[in-house]
Each structure stands twice: as structure tokens, then as C-alpha cells.
C-alpha positions as CSV (number, residue, x, y, z in Angstrom):
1,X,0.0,0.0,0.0
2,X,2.9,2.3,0.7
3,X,4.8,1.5,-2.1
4,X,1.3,2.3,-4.0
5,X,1.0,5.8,-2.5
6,X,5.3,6.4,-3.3
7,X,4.1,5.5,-6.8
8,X,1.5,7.6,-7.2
9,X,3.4,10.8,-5.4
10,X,6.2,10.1,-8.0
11,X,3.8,10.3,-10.5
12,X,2.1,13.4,-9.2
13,X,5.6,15.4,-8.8
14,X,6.6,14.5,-12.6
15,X,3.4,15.6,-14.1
16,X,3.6,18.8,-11.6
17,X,6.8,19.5,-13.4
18,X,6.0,19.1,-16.7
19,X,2.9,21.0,-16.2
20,X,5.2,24.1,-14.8
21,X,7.5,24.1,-17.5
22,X,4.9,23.7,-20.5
23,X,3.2,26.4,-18.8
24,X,6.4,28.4,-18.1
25,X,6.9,27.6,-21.8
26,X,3.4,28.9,-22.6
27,X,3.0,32.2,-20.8
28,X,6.3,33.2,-22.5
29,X,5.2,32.0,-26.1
30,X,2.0,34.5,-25.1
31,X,4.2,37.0,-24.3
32,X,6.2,37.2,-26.9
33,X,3.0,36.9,-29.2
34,X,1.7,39.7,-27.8
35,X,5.2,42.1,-28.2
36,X,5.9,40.5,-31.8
37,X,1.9,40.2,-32.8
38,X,2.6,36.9,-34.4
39,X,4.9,33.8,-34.0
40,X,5.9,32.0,-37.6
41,X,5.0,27.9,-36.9
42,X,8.4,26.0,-35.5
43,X,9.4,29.5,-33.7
44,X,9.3,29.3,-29.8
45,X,10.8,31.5,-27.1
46,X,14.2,30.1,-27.5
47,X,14.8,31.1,-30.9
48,X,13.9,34.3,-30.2
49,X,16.7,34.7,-27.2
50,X,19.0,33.3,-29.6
51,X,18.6,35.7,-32.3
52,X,18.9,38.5,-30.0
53,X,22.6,37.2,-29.4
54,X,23.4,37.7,-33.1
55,X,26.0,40.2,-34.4
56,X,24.1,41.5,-37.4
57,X,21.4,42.2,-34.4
58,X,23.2,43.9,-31.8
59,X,24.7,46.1,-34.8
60,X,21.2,47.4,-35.7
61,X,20.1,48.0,-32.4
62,X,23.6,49.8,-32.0
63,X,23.2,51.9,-35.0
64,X,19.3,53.0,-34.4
65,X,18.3,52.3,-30.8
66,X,15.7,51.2,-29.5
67,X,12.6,50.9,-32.1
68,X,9.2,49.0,-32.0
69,X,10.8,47.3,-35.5
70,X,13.2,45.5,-33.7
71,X,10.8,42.7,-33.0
72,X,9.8,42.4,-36.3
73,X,13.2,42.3,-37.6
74,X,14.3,39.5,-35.4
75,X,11.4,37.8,-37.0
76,X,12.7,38.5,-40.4
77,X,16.1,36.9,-39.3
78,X,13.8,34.2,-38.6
79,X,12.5,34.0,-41.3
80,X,15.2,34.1,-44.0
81,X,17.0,31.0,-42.6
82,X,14.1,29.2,-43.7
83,X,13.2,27.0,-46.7
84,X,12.0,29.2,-49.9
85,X,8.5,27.7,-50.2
86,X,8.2,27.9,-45.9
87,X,9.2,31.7,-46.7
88,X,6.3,32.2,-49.1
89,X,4.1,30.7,-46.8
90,X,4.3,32.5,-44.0
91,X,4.7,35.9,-45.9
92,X,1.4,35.1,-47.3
93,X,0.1,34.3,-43.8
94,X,1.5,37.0,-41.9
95,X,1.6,39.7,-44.2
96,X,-2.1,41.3,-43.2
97,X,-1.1,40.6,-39.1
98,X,2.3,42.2,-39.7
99,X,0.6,45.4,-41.3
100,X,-2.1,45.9,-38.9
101,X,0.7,45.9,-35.6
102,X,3.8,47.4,-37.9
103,X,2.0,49.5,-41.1
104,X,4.3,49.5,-44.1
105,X,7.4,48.9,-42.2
106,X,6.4,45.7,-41.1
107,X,5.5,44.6,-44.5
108,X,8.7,46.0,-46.2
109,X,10.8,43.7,-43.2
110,X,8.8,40.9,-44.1
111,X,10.2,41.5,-47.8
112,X,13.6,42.0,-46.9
113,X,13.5,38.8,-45.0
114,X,11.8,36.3,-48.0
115,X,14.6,38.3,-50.6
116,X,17.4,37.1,-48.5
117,X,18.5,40.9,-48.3
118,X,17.5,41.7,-44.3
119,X,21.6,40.9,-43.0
120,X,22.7,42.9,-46.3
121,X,20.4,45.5,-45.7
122,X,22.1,46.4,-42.1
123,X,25.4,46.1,-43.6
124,X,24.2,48.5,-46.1
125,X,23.3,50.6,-43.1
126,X,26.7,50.1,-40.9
127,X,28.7,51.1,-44.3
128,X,26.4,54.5,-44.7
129,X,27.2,55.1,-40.9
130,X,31.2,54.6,-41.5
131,X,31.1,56.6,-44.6
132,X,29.0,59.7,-43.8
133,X,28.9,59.7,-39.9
134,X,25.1,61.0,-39.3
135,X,23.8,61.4,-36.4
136,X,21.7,58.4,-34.9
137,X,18.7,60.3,-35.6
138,X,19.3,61.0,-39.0
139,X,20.2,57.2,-39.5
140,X,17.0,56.2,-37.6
141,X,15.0,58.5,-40.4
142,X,17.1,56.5,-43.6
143,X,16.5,53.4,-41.9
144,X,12.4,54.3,-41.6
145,X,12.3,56.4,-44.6
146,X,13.7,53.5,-46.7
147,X,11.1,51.0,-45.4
148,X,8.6,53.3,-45.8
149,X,9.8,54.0,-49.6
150,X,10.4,50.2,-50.0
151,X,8.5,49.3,-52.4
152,X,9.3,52.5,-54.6
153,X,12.9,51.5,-54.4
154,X,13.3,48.2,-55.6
155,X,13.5,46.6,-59.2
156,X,13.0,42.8,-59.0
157,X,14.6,41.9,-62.5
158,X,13.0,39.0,-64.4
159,X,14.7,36.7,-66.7
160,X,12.2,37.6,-69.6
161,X,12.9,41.6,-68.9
162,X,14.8,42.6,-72.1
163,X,17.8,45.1,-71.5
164,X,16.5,48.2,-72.2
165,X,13.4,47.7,-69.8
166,X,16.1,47.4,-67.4
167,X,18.0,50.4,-68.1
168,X,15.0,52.4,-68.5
169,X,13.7,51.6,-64.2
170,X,17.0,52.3,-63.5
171,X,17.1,55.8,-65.1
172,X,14.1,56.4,-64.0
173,X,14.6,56.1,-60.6
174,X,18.0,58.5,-61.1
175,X,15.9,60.8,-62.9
176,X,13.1,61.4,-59.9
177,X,16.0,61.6,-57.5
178,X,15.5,58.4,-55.1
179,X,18.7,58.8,-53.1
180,X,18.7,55.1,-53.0
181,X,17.4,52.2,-54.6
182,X,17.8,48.3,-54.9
183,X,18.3,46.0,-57.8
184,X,17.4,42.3,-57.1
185,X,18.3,39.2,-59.4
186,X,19.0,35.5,-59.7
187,X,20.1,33.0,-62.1
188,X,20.0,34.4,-65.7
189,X,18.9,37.7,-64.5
190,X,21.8,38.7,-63.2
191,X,23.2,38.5,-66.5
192,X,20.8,40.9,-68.0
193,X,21.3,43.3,-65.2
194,X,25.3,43.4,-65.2
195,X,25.1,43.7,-69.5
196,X,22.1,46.7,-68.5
197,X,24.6,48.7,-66.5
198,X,27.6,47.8,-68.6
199,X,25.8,49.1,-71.6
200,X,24.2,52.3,-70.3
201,X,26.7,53.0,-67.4
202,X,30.3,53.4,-66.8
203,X,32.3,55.4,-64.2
204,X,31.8,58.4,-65.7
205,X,28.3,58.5,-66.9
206,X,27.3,57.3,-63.5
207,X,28.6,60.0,-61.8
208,X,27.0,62.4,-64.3
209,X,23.4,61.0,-63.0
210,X,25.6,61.8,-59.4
211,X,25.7,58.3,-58.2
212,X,27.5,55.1,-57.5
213,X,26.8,51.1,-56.9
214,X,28.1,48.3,-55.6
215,X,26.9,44.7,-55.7
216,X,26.8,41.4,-53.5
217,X,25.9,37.7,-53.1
218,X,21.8,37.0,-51.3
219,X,22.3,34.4,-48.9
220,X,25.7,33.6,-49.3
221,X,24.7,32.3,-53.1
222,X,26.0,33.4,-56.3
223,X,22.7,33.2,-58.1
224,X,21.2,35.4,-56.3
225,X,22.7,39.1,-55.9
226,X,21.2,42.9,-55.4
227,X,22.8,46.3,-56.3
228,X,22.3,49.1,-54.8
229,X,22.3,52.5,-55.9
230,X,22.9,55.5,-53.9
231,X,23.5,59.5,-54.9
232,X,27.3,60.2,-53.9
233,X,27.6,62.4,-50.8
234,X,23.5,62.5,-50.0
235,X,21.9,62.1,-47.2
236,X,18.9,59.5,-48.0
């Protein structure tokens, strides 16, 4: 009969602590639901600790401060380490949540994440800071204007895009004055964008339009690459 009871208590205590840590587990999944508005499927608490720890992280949060978009940015991290067709699918799930907690920043960090371009994007904004040494609070207003601008500011170059259609977005967005803007390709697209610029642009006649580029690899893969496009010496 005692060992009955012993039994029983043993039983008891395991499922009192399994019950503590799944709701432990729970009240900070609700939490952080409630912070971020949304939690992608397969992301729990522990993820999001970890990707507070990152470099590319800590450098944004060094370069702008403290901003509501943080969240949502670690959720982009998130995001972009993930499978292509998982991407898609929770862009296409999240997108109306994200907007109705973040607006069009939330939206254009969801982007950045399913292009690959969200750690590229921070570089982009560490090199601005090196270069032209604003103030935080005029590097908060590129960071936020840009995501504002997003989509206003990016060509997504398709394969069956002939040359000249190419040259023509790109002139176009010299000739309105964005202060920035982004070129995204893969595969045989990135051959039509390089013979675009080689055969409208070179040192020269770039500088005449006053601006400059400079390219690199999305996600660490060579078919996949952006270039970006920025007025020389301007604030954006």
C-alpha cells in the first residue's frame, strides 16, 4: 500500500513539473506573441533569445536604438534561414497581421526577409554610418524612410525583362532623384542586369546622373545578388 502511494506521489511530482515548465513555456510563447503580434510555426521563445545574441542584431540596435521594428526584424532573421516555399508561406500568412501591428514597415521587413537581403540590408546601413557619420537620428530617419519608400525603391529583375526595360527603371529612378534604390536578381537575371549597367553605365556616366553602386551575393549564393544604388555624398 505504501509503495502504492510512493508510486502515485512520484507520478504526481513528474506531471507537476512538466505542467510548470509547459506552462512556463506557454506564458512566455504568449508574451512574446503579444510584443511581436505573431509567432511563424516551428518558432518558440528560445529562438527568439537566440537571435537577440546575433552580431548583425546587436549592430542594428547599435546603429538605431531602440525601435518597435526590432521585434519584427528578429522575426525577419527568422524568417530568412528558412526554406523558400516555408518563406512564401508565411509571408502570405503573416503579411495582413504584420501590417495591422507594424504599417508598411512591417511589411517591407517581411520582404527583406523572404529576398534574403534583411543581414545585407544592415550592412548596407553600418557602411552608410562609417562613410558619412550621421547622427543616430538622421540614420534612424534613412532606416524608416527607406522601409517606408520600399516598395518605390526596388527593381525585381526578371529573366524575360529585355535590356533596355532594365536600363529604362534604373534611369528612371536616377531621374526622380531616389537617393537610394535596390536591384534584385537571380540566375540568368543577373546576367541581364550586369550587360544593362555595362551598356548604359560606366564610371563616368554614373557620376553624371551623381551616383555610384556596388553589388553582392543574397544568402551567401552566387545566383542570387542585389545592387544598390545611392546619390554620392546624400543624405537618404
Amino acid at each position: 500500500m505504501g509503495s502504492e502511494y510512493e508510486d502515485l506521489g512520484e507520478a504526481s511530482y513528474g506531471f507537476f513539473k512538466t505542467f510548470l515548465k509547459e506552462t512556463a513555456e506557454g506564458v512566455k510563447k504568449f508574451f512574446m506573441k503579444n510584443k511581436v503580434g505573431f509567432l511563424p510555426e516551428g518558432m518558440d521563445y528560445s529562438d527568439f533569445q537566440k537571435l537577440k545574441t546575433k552580431m548583425v542584431f546587436k549592430q542594428l540596435k547599435f546603429l538605431i536604438g531602440k525601435q518597435d521594428t526590432l521585434s519584427i526584424i528578429l522575426l525577419g532573421l527568422y524568417i530568412q534561414g528558412l526554406d523558400n516555399k516555408i518563406k512564401s508561406k508565411i509571408a502570405d500568412e503573416s503579411r495582413q497581421r504584420i501590417y495591422n501591428k507594424y504599417g508598411t514597415k512591417g511589411v517591407s521587413i517581411l520582404s527583406l526577409s523572404t529576398t534574403g537581403f534583411i543581414e545585407e540590408y544592415i550592412k548596407w546601413l553600418s557602411d552608410y554610418n562609417i562613410k558619412n557619420n550621421p547622427s543616430q537620428q538622421e540614420l534612424i530617419d534613412l532606416y524608416e524612410r527607406c522601409l517606408n519608400d520600399w516598395r518605390e525603391i526596388t527593381i525585381f529583375v526578371q529573366n524575360v525583362m529585355q535590356t533596355q526595360t532594365i536600363m529604362d527603371r534604373m534611369i528612371g529612378k536616377m531621374n526622380i532623384g531616389k537617393e537610394v534604390f535596390f536591384l534584385f536578381a537571380s540566375k540568368g537575371a543577373i546576367m541581364k542586369v550586369e550587360e544593362a549597367i555595362k551598356t548604359r553605365f560606366d564610371e563616368e556616366s554614373l557620376k553624371e546622373y551623381g551616383y555610384e553602386y556596388s553589388t553582392d551575393k543574397l544568402n551567401n549564393n552566387s545566383e542570387e545578388r542585389v545592387w544598390i544604388f545611392q546619390k554620392i555624398n546624400k543624405f537618404c
